[in-house]
C-alpha positions as CSV (number, residue, x, y, z in Angstrom):
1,X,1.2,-20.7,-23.2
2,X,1.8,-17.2,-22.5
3,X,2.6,-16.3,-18.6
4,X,0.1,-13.8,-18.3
5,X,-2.6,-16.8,-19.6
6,X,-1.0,-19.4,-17.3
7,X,-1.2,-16.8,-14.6
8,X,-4.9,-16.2,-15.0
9,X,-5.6,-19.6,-14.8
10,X,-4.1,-20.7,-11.7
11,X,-6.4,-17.2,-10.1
12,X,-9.1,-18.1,-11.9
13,X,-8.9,-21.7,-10.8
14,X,-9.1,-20.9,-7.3
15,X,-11.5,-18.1,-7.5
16,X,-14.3,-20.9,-9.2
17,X,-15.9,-21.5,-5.6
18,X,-18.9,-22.8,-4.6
19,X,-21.3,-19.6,-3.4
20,X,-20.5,-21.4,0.2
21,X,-17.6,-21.4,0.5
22,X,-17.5,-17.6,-1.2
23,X,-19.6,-16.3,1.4
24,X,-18.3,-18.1,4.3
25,X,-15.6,-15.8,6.6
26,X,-13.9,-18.7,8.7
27,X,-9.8,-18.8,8.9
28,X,-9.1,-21.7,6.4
29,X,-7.9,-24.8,8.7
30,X,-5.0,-25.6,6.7
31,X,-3.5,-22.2,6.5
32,X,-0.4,-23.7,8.9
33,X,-0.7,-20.7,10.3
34,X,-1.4,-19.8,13.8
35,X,-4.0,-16.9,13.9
36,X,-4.0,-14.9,17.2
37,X,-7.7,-14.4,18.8
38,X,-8.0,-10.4,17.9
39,X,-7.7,-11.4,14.4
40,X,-11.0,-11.8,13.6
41,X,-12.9,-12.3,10.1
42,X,-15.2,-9.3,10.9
43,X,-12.0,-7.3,12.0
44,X,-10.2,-8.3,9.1
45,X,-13.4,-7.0,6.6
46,X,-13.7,-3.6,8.4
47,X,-9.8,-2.9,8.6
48,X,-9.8,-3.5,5.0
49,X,-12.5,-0.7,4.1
50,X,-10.4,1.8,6.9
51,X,-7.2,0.5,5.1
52,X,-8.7,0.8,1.3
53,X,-11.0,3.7,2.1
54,X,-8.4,5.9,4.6
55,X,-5.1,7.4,4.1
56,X,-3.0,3.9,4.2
57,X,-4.0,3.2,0.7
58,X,-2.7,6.4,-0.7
59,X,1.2,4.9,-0.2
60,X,0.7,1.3,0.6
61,X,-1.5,1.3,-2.9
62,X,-4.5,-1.1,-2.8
63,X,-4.3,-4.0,-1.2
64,X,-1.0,-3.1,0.3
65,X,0.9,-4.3,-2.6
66,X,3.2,-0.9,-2.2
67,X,6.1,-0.3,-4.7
68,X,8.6,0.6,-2.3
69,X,9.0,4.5,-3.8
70,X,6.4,5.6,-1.1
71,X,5.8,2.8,1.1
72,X,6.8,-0.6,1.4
73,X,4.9,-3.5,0.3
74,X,3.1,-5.2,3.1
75,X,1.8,-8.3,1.2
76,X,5.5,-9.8,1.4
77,X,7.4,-11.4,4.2
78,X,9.5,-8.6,5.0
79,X,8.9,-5.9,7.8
80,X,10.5,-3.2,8.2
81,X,9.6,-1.4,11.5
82,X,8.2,-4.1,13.5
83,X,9.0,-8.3,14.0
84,X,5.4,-8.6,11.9
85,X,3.3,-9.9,14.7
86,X,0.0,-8.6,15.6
87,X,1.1,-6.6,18.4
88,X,4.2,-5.1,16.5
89,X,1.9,-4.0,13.2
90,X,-0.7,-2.3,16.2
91,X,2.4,-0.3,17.8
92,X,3.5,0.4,14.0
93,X,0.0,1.9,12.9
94,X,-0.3,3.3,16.5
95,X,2.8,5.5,16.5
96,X,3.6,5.7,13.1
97,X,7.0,6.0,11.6
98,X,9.5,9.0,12.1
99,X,11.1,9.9,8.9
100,X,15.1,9.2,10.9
101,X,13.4,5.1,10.5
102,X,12.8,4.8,7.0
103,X,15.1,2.8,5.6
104,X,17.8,4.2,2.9
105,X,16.2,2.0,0.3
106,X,13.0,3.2,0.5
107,X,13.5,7.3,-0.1
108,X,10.6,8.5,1.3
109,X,10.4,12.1,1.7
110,X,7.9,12.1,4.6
111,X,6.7,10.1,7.8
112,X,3.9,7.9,8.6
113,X,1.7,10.3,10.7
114,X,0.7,8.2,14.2
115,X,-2.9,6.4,12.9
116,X,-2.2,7.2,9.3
117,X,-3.5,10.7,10.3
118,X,-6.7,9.3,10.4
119,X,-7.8,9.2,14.4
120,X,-8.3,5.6,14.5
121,X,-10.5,4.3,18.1
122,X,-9.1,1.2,19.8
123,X,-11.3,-0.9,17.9
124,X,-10.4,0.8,14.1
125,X,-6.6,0.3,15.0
126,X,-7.1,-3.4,15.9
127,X,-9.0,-3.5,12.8
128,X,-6.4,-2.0,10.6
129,X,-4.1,-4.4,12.4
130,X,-5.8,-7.7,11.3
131,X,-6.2,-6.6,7.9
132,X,-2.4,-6.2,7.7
133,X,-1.3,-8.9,10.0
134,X,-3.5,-11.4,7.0
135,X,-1.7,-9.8,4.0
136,X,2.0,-11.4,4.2
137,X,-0.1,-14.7,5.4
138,X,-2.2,-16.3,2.4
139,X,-4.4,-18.9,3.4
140,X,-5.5,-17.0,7.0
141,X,-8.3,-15.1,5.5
142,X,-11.1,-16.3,2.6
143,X,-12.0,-12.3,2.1
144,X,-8.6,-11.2,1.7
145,X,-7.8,-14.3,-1.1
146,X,-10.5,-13.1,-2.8
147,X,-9.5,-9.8,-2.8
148,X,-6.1,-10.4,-3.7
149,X,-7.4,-12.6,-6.7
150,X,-9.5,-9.7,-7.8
151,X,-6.7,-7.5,-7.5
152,X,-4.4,-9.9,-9.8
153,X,-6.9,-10.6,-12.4
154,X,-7.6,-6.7,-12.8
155,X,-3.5,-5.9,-12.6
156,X,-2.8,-8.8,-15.3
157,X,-5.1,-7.3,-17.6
158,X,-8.1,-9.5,-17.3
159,X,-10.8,-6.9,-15.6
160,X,-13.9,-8.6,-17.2
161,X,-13.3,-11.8,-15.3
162,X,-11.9,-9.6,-12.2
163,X,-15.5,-7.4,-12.6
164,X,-17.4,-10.9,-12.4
165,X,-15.4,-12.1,-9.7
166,X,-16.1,-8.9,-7.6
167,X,-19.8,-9.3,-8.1
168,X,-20.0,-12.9,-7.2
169,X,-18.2,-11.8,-3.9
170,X,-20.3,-9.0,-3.1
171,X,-23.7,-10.9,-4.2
172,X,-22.1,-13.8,-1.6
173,X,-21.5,-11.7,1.4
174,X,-24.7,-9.1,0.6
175,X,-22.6,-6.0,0.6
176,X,-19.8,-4.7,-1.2
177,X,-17.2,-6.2,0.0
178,X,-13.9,-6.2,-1.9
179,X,-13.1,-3.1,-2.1
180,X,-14.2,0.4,-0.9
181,X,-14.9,3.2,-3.3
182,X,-11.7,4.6,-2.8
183,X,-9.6,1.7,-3.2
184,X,-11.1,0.8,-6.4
185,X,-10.7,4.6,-8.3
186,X,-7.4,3.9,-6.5
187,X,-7.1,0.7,-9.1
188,X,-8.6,2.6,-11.8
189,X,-6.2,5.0,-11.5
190,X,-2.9,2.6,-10.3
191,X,-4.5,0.9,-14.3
192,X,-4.5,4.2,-16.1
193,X,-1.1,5.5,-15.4
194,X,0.3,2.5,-15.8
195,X,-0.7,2.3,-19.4
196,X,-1.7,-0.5,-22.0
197,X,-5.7,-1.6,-22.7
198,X,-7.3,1.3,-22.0
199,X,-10.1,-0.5,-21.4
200,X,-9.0,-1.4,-17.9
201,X,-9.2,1.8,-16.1
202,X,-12.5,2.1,-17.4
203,X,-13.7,-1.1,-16.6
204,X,-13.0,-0.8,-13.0
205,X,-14.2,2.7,-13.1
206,X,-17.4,1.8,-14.5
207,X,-17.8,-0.8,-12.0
208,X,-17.1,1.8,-9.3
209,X,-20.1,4.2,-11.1
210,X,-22.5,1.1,-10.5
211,X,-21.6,0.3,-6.9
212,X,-21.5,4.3,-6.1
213,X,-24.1,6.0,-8.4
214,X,-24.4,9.0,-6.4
215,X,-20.6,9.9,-6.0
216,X,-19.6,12.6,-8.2
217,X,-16.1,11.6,-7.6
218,X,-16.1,8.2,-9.6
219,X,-17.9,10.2,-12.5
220,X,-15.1,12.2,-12.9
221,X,-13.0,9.2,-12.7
222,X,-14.4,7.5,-15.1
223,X,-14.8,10.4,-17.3
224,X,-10.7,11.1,-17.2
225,X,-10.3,7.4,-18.5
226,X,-13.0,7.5,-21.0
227,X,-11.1,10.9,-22.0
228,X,-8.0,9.5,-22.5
229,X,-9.2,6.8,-24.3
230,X,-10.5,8.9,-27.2
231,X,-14.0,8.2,-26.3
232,X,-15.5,12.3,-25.8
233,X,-18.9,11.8,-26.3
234,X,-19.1,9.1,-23.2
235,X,-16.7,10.9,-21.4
236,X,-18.5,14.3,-22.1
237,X,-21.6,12.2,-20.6
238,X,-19.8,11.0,-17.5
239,X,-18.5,14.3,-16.4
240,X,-21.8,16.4,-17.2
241,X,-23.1,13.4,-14.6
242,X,-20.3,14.5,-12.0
243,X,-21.4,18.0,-11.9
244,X,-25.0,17.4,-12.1
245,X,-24.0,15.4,-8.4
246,X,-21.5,18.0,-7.5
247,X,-21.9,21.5,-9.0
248,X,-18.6,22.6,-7.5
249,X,-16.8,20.4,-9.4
250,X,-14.3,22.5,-11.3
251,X,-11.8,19.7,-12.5
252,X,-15.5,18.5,-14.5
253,X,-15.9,22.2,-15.7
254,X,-13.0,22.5,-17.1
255,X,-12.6,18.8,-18.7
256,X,-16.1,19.6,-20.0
257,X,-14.5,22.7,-21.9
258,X,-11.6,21.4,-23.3
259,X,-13.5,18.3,-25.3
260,X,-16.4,20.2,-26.2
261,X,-13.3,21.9,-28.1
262,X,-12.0,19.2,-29.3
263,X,-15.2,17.7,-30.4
């Protein structure tokens, strides 16, 4: 059996739920964890939409699974400018991180502004916090499992089932809930440049176009994938829709140009 197949399988396996237990938000009692009282479920849900949605996920990369090249990974045990506690990660995010700090393995040609640059109130930085704090700790957090499962299915190549297991965890908790808009174009794009099936950009991109009709910005997205997958008529249809939302749109302009040229 191939790894990529025995790797879907043991996601898959504990992704297959009941609707229940999908929907409920409770800190899993045999975590072996001990998780502090500001970490809360409903903390841990909004920090991931600031985190996903904001500046964090620009670096970090979705779901905090950073490369290292612009910002470390924050889904392992290792922690780099704080001990990893709850209160560290706060002062972290709080203060940010002077370029003199970064660490020689990690070149990063820039600091992390204080609140990501994103003027976070009290109760956004304690959000932001939890979301973090539950990343390096599987088993603390039902949403973030699932989001992580989503997140390996769609980076192993399997976006159907990742698309399905999306919309059984939005469906559960009534909202969208695994991911923001910008943290799944983030995906779509982290797919594209990454290469292989090009049907996995678009995939998540199309998803991203039915959870987000009325942002021209997804359009666009989707239309670059469906562009560089060969496929000009839809992708001729996709950006005419992101400039019908957005008229300003030049990158849609001039993508519209250049395959009406080639078509």
């Amino acid at each position: 059996m191939r790894t990529g197949v025995m790797a879907f399988l043991l996601i898959l396996g504990s992704a297959t739920v009941s609707s229940a237990a999908r929907s409920q938000q409770t800190v899993p009692a045999d975590s072996g964890v001990t998780v502090p009282d500001s970490v809360t479920p409903a903390r841990v849900m909004a920090g991931s939409d600031l985190f996903n949605d904001g500046s964090c996920v620009a670096c970090h990369a979705v779901g905090g699974r950073g490369t290292g090249r612009r910002a470390p990974n924050l889904s392992d045990e290792e922690w780099l400018h704080s001990p990893g506690d709850i209160q560290g990660i706060r002062h972290t995010i709080f203060w940010g991180v002077q370029k003199a700090d970064f660490r020689a393995v990690t070149p990063r040609p820039f600091e992390m502004n204080p609140e990501g640059g994103m003027h976070l109130d009290r109760e956004q930085l304690w959000a932001i916090a939890s979301y973090v704090w539950t990343l390096s700790r599987p088993g603390t957090s039902d949403f973030v499992a699932r989001q992580q499962r989503f997140l390996d299915l769609a980076r192993l190549g399997f976006t159907k089932e990742a698309v399905a297991l999306f919309e059984r965890a939005d469906s559960a908790a009534g909202r969208p809930a695994t991911l923001p808009e910008r943290g799944l174009n983030a995906l779509g794009y982290e797919l594209l440049r990454r290469g292989g099936n090009p049907e996995d950009p678009i995939a998540i991109f199309r998803l991203n176009t039915v959870l987000h009709p009325d942002s021209w910005n997804v359009w666009d997205s989707l239309g670059e994938a469906l562009a560089a997958a060969g496929k000009t008529r839809e992708a001729i249809e996709s950006y005419e829709k992101s400039l019908r939302l957005n008229p300003k749109n030049d990158n849609a302009r001039k993508a519209l140009e250049a395959l009406r040229q080639r078509g």
